[in-house]
Structure formats: C-alpha cells, structure tokens
N, CA, C and O atoms as a MOPAC input file, in Angstrom:
PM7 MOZYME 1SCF
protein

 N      0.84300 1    -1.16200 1     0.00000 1
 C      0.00000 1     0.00000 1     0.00000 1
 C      0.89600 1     1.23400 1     0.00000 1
 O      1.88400 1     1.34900 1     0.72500 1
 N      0.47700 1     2.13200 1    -0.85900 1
 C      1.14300 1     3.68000 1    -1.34800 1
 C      0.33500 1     4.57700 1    -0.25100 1
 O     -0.88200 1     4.69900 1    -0.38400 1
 N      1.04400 1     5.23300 1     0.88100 1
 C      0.60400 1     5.96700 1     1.26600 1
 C      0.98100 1     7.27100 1     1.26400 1
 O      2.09700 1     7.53100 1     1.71400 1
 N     -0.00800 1     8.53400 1     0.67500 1
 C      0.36400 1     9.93800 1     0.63900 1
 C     -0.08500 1    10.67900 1     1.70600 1
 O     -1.22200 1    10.81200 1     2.15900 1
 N      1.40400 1    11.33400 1     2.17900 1
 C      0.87200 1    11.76500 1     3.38000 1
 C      2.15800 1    13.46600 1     2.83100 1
 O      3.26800 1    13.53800 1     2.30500 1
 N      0.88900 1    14.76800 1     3.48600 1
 C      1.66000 1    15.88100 1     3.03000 1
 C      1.65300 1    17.29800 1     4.35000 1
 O      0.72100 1    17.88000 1     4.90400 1
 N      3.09400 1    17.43100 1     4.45500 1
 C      3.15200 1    18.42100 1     4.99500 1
 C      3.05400 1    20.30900 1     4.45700 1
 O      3.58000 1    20.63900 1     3.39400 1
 N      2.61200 1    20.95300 1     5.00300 1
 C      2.75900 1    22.23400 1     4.93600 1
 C      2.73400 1    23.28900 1     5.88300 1
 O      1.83000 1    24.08300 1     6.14600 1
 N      4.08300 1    23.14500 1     6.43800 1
 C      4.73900 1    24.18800 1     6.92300 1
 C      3.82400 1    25.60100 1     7.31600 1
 O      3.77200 1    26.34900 1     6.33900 1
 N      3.21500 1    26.04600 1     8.31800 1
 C      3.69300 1    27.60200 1     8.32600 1
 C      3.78000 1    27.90700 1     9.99800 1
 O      3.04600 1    27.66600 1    10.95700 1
 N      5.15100 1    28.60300 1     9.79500 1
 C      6.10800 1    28.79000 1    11.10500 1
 C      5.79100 1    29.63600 1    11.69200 1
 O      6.70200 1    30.03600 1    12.41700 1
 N      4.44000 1    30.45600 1    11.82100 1
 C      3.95800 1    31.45500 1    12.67500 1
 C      2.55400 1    30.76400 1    13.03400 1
 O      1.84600 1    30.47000 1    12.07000 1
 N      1.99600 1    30.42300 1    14.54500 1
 C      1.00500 1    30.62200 1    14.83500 1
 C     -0.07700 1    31.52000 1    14.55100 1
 O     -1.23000 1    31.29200 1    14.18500 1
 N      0.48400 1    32.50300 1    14.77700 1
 C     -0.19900 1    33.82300 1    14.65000 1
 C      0.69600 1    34.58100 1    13.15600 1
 O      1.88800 1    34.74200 1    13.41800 1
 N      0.38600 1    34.94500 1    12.01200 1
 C      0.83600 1    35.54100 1    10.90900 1
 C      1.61400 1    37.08500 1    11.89300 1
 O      1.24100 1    37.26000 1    13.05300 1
 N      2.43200 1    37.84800 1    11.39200 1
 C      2.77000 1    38.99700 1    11.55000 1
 C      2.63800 1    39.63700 1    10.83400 1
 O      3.16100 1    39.46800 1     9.73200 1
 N      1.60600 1    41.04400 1    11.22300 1
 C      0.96100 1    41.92900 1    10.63000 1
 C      2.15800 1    42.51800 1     9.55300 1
 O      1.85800 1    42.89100 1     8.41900 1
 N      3.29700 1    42.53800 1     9.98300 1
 C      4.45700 1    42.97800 1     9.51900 1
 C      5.35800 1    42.60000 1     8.33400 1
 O      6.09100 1    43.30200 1     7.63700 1
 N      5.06200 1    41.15100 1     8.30900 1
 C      5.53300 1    40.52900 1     7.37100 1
 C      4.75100 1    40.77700 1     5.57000 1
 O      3.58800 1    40.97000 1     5.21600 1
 N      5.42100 1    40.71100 1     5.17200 1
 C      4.22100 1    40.22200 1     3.56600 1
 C      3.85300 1    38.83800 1     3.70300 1
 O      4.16400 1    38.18200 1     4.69600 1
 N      3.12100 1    38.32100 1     2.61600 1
 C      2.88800 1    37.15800 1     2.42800 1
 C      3.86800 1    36.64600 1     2.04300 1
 O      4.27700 1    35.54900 1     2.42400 1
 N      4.51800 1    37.53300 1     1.03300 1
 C      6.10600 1    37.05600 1     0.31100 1
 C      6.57500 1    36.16300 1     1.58000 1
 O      6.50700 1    34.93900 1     1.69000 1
 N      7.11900 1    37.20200 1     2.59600 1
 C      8.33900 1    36.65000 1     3.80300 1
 C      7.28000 1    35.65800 1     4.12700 1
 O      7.87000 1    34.57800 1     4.12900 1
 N      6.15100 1    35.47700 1     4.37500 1
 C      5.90900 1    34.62100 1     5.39000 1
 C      5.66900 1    32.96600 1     4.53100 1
 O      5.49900 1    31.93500 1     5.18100 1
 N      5.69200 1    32.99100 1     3.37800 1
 C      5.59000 1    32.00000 1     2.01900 1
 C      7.56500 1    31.13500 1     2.50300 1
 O      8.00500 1    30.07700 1     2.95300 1
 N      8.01800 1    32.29200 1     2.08000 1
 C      9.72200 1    32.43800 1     2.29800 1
 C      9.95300 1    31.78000 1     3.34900 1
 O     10.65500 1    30.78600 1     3.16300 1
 N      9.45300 1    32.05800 1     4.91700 1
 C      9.65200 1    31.17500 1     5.73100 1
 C      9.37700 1    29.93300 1     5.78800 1
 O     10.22400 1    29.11200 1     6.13700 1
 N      7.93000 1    29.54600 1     5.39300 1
 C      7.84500 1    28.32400 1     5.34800 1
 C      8.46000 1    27.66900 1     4.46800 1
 O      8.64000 1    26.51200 1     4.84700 1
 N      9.00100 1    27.94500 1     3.13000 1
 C      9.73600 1    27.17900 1     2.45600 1
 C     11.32100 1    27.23400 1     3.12900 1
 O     12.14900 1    26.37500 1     2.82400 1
 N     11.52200 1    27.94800 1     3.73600 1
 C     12.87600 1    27.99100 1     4.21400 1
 C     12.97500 1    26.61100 1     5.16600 1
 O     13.73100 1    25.65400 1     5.00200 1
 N     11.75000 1    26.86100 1     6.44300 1
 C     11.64000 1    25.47700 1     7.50200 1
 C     11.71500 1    24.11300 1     6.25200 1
 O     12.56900 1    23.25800 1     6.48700 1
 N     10.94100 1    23.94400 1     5.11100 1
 C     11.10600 1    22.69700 1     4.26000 1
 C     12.59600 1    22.36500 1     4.08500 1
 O     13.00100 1    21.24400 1     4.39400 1
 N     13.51400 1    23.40700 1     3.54700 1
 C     14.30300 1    23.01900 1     3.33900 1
 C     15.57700 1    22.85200 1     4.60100 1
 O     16.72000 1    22.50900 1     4.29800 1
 N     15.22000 1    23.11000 1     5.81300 1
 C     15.90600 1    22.76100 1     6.87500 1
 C     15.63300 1    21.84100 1     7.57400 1
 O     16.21200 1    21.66200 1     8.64500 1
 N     14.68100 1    21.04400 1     7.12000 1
 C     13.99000 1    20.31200 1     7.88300 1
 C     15.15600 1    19.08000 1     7.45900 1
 O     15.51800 1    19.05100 1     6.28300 1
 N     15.73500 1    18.06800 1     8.43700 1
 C     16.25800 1    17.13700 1     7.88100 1
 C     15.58700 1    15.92200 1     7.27600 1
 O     14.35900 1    16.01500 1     7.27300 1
 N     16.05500 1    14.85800 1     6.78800 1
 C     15.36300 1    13.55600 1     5.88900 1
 C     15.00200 1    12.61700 1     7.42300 1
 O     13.97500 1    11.93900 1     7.44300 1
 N     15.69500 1    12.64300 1     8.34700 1
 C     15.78800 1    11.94200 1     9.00900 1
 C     14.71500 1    11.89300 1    10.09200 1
 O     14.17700 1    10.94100 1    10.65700 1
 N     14.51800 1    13.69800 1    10.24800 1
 C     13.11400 1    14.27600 1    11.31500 1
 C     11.49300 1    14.02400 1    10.16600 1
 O     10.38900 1    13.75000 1    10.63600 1
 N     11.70800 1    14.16300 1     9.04100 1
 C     10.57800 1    13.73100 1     7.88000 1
 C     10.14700 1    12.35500 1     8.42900 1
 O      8.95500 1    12.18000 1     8.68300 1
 N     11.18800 1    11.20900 1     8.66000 1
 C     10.93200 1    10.10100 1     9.04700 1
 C     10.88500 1     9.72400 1     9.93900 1
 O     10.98900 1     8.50200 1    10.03900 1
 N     10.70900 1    10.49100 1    11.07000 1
 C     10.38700 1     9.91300 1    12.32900 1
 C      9.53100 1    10.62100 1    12.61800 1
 O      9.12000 1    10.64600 1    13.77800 1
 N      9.00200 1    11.41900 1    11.63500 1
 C      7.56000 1    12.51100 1    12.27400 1
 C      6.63900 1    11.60800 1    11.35100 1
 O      5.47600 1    11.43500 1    11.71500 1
 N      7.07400 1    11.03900 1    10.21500 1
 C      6.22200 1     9.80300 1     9.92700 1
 C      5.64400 1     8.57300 1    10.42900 1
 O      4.47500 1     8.18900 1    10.43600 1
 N      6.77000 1     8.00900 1    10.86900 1
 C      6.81600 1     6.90800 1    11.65500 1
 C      5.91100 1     7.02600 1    12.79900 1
 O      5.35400 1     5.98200 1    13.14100 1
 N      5.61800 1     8.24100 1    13.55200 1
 C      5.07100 1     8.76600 1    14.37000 1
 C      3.84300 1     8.99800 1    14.40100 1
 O      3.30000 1     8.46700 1    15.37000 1
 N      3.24700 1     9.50800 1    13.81800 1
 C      2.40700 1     9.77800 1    13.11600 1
 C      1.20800 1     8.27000 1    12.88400 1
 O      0.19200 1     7.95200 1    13.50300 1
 N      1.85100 1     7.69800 1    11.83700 1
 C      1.11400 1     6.58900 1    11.29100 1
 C      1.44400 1     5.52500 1    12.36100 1
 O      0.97900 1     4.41600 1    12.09700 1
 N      2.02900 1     5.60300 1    13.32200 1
 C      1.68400 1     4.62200 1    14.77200 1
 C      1.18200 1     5.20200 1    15.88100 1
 O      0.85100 1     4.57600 1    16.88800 1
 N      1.11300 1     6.33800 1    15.74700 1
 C     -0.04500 1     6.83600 1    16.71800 1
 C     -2.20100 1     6.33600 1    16.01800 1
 O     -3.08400 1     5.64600 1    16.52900 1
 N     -2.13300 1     7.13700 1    14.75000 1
 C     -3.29600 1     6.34400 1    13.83400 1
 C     -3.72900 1     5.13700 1    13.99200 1
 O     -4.80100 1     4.74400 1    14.45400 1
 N     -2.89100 1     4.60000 1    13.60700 1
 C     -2.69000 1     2.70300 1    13.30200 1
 C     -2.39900 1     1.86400 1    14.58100 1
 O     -2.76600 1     0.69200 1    14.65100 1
 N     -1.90800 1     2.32400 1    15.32400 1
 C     -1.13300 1     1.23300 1    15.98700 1
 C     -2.23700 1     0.43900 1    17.09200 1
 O     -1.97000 1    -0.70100 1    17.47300 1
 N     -3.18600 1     0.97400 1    17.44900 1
 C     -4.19000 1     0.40100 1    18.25800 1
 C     -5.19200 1    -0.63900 1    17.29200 1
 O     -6.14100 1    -1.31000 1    17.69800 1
 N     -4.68900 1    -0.55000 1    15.95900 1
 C     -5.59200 1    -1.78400 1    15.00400 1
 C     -4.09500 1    -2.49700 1    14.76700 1
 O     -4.04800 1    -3.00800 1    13.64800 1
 N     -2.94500 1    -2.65000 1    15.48300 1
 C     -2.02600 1    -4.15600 1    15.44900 1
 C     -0.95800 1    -3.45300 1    14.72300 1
 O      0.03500 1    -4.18000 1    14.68900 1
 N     -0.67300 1    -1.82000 1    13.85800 1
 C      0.43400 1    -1.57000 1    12.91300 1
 C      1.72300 1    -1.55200 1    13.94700 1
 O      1.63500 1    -1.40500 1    15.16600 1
 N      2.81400 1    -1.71400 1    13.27000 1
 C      3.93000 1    -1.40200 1    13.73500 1
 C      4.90700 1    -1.04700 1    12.93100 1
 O      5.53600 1    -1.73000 1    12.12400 1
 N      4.99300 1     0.06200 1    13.20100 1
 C      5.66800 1     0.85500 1    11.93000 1
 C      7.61400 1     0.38700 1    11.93300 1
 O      8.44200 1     0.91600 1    11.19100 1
 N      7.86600 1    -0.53200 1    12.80900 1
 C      9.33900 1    -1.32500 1    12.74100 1
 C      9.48600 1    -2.38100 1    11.36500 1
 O     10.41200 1    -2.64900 1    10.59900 1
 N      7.88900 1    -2.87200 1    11.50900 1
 C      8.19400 1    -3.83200 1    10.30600 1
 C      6.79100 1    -4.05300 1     9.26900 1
 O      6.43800 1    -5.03300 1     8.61100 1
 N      6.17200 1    -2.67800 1     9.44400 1
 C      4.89400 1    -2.57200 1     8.55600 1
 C      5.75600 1    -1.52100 1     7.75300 1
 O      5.92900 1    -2.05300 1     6.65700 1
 N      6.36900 1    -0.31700 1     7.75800 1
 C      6.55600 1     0.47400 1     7.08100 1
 C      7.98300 1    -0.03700 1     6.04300 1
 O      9.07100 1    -0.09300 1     6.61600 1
 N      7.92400 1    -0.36500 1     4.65700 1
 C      9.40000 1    -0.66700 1     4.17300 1
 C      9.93100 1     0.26600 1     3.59700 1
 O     11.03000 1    -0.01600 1     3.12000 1
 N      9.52500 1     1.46000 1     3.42000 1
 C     10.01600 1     2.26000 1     2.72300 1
 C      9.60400 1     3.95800 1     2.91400 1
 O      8.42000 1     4.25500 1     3.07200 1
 N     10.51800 1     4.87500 1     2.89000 1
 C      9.59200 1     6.07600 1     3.23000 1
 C     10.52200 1     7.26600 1     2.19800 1
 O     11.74500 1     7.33700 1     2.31500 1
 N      9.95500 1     7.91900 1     1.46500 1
 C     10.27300 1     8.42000 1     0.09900 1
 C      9.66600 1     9.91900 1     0.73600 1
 O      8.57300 1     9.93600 1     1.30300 1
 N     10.28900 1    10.85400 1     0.61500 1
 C     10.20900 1    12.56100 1     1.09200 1
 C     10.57000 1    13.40800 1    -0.46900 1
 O     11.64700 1    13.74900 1    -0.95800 1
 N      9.31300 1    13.53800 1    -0.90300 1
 C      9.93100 1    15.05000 1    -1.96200 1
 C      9.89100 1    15.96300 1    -1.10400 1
 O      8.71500 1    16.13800 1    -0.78500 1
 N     10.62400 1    16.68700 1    -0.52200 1
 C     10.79000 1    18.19100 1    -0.28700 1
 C     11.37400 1    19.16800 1    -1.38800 1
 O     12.57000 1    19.41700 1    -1.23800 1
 N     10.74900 1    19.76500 1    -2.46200 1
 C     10.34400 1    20.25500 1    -3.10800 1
 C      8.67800 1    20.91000 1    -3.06800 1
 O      7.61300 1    20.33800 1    -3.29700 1
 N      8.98600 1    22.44200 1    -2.65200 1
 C      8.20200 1    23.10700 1    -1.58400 1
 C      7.29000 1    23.63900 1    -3.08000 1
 O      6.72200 1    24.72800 1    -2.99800 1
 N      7.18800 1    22.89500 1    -4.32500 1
 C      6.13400 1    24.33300 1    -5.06600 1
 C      5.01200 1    24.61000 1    -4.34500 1
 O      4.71000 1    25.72000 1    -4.78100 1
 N      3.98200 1    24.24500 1    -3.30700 1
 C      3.02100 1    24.71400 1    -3.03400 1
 C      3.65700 1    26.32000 1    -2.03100 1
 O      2.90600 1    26.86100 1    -1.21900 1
 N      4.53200 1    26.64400 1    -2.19500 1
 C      5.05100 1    28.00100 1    -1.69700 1
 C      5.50100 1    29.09200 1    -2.77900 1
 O      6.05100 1    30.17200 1    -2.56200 1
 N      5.14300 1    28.55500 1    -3.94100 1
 C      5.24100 1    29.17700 1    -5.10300 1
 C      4.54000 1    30.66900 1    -5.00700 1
 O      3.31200 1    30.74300 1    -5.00300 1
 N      5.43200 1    31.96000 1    -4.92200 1
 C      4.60900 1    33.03100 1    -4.65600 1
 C      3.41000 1    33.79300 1    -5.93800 1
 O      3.43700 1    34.12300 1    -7.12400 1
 N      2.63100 1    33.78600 1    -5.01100 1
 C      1.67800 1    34.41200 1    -6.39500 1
 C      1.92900 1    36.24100 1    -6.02400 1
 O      2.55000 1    36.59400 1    -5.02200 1
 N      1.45000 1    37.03500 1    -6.81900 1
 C      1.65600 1    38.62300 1    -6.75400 1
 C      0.77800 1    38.87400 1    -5.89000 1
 O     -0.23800 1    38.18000 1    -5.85000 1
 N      0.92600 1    39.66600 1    -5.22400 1
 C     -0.75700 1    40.33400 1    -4.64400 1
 C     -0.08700 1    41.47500 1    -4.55000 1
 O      1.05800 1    41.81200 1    -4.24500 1
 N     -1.55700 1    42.24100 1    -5.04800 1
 C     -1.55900 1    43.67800 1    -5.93300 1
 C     -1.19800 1    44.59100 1    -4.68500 1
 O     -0.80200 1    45.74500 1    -4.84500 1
 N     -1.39800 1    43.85500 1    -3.09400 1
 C     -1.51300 1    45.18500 1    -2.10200 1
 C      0.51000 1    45.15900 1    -1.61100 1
 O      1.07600 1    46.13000 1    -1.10900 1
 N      1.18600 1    43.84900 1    -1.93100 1
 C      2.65800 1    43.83500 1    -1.98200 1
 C      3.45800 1    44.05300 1    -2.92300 1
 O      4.67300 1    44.13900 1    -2.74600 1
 N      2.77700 1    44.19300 1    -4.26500 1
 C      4.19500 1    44.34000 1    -5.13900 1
 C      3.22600 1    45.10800 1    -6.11000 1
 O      2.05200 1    45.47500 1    -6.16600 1
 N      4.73500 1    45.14900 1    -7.06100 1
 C      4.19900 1    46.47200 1    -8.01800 1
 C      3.71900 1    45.73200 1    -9.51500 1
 O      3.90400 1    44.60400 1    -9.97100 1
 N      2.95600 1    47.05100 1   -10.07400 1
 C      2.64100 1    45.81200 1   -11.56300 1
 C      4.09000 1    45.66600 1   -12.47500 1
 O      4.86900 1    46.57700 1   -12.75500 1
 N      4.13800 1    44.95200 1   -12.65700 1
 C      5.70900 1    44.50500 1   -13.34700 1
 C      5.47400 1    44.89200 1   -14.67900 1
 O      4.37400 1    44.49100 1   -15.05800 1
 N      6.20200 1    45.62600 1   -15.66700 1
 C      6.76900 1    45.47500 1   -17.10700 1
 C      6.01000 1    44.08000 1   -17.64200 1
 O      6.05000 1    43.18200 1   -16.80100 1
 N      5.50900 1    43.83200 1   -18.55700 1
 C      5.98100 1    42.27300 1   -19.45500 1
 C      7.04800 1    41.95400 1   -19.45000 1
 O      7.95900 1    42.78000 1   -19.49900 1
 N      7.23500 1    40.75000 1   -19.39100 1
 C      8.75200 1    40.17300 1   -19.53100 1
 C      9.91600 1    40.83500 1   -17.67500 1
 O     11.08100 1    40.53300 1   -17.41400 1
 N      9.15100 1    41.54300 1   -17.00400 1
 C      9.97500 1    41.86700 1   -16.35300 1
 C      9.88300 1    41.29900 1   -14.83600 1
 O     10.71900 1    41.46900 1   -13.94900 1
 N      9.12700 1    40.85400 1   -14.78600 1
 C      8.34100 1    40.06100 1   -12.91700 1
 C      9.85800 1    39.15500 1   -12.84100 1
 O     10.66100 1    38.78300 1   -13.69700 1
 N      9.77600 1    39.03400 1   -11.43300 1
 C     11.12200 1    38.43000 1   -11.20800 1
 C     10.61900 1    36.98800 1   -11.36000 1
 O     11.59900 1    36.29700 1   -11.64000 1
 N      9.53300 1    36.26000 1   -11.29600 1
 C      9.41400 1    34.92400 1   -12.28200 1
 C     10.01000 1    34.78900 1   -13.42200 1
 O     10.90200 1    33.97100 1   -13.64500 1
 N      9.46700 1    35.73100 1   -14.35900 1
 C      9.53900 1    35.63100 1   -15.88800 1
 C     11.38900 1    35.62600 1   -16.00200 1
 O     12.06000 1    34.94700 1   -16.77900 1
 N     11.96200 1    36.75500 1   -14.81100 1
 C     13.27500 1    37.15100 1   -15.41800 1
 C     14.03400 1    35.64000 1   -14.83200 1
 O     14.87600 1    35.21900 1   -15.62500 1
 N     13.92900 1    35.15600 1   -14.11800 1
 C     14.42700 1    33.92800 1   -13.21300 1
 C     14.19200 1    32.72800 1   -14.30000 1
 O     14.99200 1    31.79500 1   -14.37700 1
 N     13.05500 1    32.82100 1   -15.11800 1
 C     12.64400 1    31.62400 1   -15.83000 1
 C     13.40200 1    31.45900 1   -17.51700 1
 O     13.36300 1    30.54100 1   -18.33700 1
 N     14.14000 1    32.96300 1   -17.52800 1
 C     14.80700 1    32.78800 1   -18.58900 1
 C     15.48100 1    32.25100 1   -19.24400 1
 O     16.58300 1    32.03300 1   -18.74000 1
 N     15.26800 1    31.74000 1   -20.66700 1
 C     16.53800 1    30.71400 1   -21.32900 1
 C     18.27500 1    31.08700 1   -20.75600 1
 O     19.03600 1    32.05300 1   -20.78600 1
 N     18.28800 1    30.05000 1   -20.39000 1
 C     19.96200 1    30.45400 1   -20.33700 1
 C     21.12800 1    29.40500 1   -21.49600 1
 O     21.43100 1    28.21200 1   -21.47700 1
 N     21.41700 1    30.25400 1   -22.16700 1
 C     21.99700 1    29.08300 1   -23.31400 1
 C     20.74100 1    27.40200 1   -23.92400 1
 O     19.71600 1    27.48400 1   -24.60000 1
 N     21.06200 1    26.76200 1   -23.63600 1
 C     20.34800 1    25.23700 1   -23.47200 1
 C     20.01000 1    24.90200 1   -22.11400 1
 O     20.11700 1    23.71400 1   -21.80800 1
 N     19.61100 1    25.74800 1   -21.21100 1
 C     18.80100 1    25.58000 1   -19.75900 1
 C     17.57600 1    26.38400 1   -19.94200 1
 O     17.51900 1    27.59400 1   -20.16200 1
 N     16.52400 1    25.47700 1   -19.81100 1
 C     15.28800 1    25.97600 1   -19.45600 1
 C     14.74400 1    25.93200 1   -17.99200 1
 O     15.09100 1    24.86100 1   -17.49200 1
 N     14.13200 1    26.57500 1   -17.25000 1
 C     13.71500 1    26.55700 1   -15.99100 1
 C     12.22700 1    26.19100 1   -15.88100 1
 O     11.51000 1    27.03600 1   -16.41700 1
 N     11.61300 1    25.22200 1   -15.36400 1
 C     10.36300 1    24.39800 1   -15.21600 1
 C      9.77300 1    24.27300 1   -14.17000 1
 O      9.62600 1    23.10000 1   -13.82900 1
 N      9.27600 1    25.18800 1   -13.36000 1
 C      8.63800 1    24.61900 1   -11.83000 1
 C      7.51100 1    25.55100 1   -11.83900 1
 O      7.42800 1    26.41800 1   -12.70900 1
 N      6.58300 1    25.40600 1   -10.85400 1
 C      5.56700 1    26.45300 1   -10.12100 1
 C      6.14700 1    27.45800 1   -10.01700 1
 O      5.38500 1    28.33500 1   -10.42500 1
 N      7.38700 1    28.02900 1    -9.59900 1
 C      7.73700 1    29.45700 1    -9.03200 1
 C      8.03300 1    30.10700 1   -10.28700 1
 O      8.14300 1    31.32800 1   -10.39800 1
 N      8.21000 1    28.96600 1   -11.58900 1
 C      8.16200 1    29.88900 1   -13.38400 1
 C      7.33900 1    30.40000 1   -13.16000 1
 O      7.72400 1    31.47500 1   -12.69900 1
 N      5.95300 1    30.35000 1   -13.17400 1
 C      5.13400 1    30.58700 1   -13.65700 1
 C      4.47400 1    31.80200 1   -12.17800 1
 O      3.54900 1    32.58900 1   -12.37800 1
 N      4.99500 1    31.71200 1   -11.19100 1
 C      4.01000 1    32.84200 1   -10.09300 1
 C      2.63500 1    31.93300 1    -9.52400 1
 O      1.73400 1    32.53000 1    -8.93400 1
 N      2.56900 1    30.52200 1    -9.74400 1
 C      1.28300 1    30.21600 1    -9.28900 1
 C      1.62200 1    28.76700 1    -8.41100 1
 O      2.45700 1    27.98700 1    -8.86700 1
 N      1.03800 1    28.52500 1    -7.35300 1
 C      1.45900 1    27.23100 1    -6.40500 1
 C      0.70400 1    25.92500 1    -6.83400 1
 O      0.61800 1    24.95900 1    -6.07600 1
 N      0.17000 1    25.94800 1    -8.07500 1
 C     -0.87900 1    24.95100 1    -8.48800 1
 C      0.19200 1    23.57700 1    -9.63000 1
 O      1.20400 1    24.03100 1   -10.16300 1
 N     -0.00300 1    22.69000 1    -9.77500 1
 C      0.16800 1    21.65700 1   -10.84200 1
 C     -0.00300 1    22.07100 1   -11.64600 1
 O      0.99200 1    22.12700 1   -12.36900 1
 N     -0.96700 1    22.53600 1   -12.08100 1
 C     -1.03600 1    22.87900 1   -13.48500 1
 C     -0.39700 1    23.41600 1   -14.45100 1
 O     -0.29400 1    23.04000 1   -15.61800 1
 N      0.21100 1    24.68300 1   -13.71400 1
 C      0.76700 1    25.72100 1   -13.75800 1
 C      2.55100 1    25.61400 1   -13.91600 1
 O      3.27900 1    26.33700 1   -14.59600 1
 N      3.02200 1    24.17000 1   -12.82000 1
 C      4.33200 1    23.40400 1   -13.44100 1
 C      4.14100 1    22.37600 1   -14.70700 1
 O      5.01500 1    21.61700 1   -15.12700 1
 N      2.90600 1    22.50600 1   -15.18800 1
 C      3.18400 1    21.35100 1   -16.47100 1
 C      3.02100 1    22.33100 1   -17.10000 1
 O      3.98700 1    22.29800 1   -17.86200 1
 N      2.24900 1    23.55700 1   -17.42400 1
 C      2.21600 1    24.96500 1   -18.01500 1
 C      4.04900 1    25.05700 1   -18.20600 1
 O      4.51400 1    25.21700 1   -19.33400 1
 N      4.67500 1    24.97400 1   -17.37000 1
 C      6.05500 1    25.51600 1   -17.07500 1
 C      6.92900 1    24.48500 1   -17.74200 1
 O      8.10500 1    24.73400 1   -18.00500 1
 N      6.43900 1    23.48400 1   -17.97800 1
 C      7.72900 1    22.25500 1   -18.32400 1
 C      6.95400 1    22.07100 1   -20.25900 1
 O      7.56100 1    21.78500 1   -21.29100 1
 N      5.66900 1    22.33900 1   -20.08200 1
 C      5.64300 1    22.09000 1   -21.54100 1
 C      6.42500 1    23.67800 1   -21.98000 1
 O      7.04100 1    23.48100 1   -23.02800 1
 N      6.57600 1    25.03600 1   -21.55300 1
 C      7.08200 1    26.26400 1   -22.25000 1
 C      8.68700 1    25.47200 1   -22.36000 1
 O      9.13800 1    25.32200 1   -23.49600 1
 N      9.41900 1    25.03900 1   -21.30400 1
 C     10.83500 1    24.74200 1   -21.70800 1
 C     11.06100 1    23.86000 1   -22.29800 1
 O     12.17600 1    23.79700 1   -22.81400 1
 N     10.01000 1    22.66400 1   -22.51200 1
 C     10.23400 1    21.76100 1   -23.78400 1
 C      9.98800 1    22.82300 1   -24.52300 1
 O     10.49100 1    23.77200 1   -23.92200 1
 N      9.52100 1    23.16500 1   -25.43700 1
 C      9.43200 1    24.14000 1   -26.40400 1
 C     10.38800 1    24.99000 1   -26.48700 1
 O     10.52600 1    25.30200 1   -27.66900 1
 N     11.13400 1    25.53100 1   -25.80400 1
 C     12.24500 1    26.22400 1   -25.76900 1
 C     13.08500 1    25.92100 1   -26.10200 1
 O     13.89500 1    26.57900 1   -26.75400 1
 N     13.18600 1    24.49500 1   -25.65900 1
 C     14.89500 1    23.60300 1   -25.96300 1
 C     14.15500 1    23.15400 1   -27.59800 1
 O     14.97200 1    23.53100 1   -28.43700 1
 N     13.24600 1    22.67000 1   -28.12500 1
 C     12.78800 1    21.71400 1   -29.27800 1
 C     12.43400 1    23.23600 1   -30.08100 1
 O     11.21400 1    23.07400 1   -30.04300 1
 N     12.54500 1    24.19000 1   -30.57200 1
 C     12.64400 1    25.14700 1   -31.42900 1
 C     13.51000 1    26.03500 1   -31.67300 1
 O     13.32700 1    26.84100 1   -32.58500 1

C-alpha cells in the first residue's frame, strides 16, 4: 500500500501583521528546506503509529520504505496587488528567473508565479518548447 501523506509548513502561529505574504511563504519554504530527511521520518513513523497502531500496525516492520519530496512548489509566490508592483511584461522576477539560459530551461511552479500543478506542467511544456525550437 502507497501511502500519501503531506506536509505544509507555516512557522507562525499567529501571521505577523508585519511581514508580507512574500516573507511569510519564504519562511515556510525555508523550515522545508531545513527540515532534515531523518526528522521527515520519524515525524512519519510517528504519526502513522499513533493512527494505526491500536488496530495491530507497527511501523518497525509494517513500514518498508519512506520516500520525502521536499520540493516546496506549493510556496510558489503568487503577486498580490496590495505587496508588489505591476511589473513590465517580460519583467516580474518569475519571468526574469525563468529565462533561457543558453540550453537551460527553468520548469517549476515558481516559473510561472502560481502554487498549483497545473501551472508546473504549463512551465515544463514552455521549456520543452524552448529547448525543441
């Protein structure tokens, strides 16, 4: 059995009036990427034997495998009109970040400004196209 199980981060109880959404997006992707492989798997392990374990699981020799993308696109910043300014075409720091570089194309949620799936296959079909024309 494939089990999906998903974290999302945000490191303020209480938001700070002070912060943007930007910083406070920023933080939580920052905690993803500090988070070690090792605390992923024992906050798992944890987790699914607290759930389970009163119906017989034991996550010593029920669990064989435990696989972590940390790859944070759901922190993918979108604009909001009351933090940033209207950008040029071609000039939003997405667009300028997502630029061809020689034979490198750039493909994720944060291409494109939006935290959705869609929006990284939006992003990976533009750099196939980039590299194939």
């Amino acid at each position: 059995m494939v089990i999906f199980m998903m974290h999302s981060p945000m490191p303020m109880a209480k938001p700070d009036p002070k912060l943007s959404a930007r910083d406070q997006l920023c933080m939580a992707r920052t905690e993803i990427y500090q988070t070690q492989f090792i605390d992923y798997e024992q906050q798992i392990r944890e987790q699914l034997q607290s759930m389970l374990g009163q119906f017989g699981f034991q996550y010593q020799s029920d669990i064989a495998a435990i696989t972590v993308n940390r790859i944070p696109h759901g922190y993918a910043y979108p604009y909001v009109k009351l933090d940033n300014p209207e950008w040029v075409a071609g000039q939003a720091p997405h667009e300028v970040g997502r630029a061809q570089f020689g034979r490198i194309s750039v493909a994720n949620s944060d291409a494109e400004a939006v935290a959705l799936m869609n929006a990284a296959f939006d992003a990976a079909y533009r750099a196939v196209e980039e590299q194939t024309t």
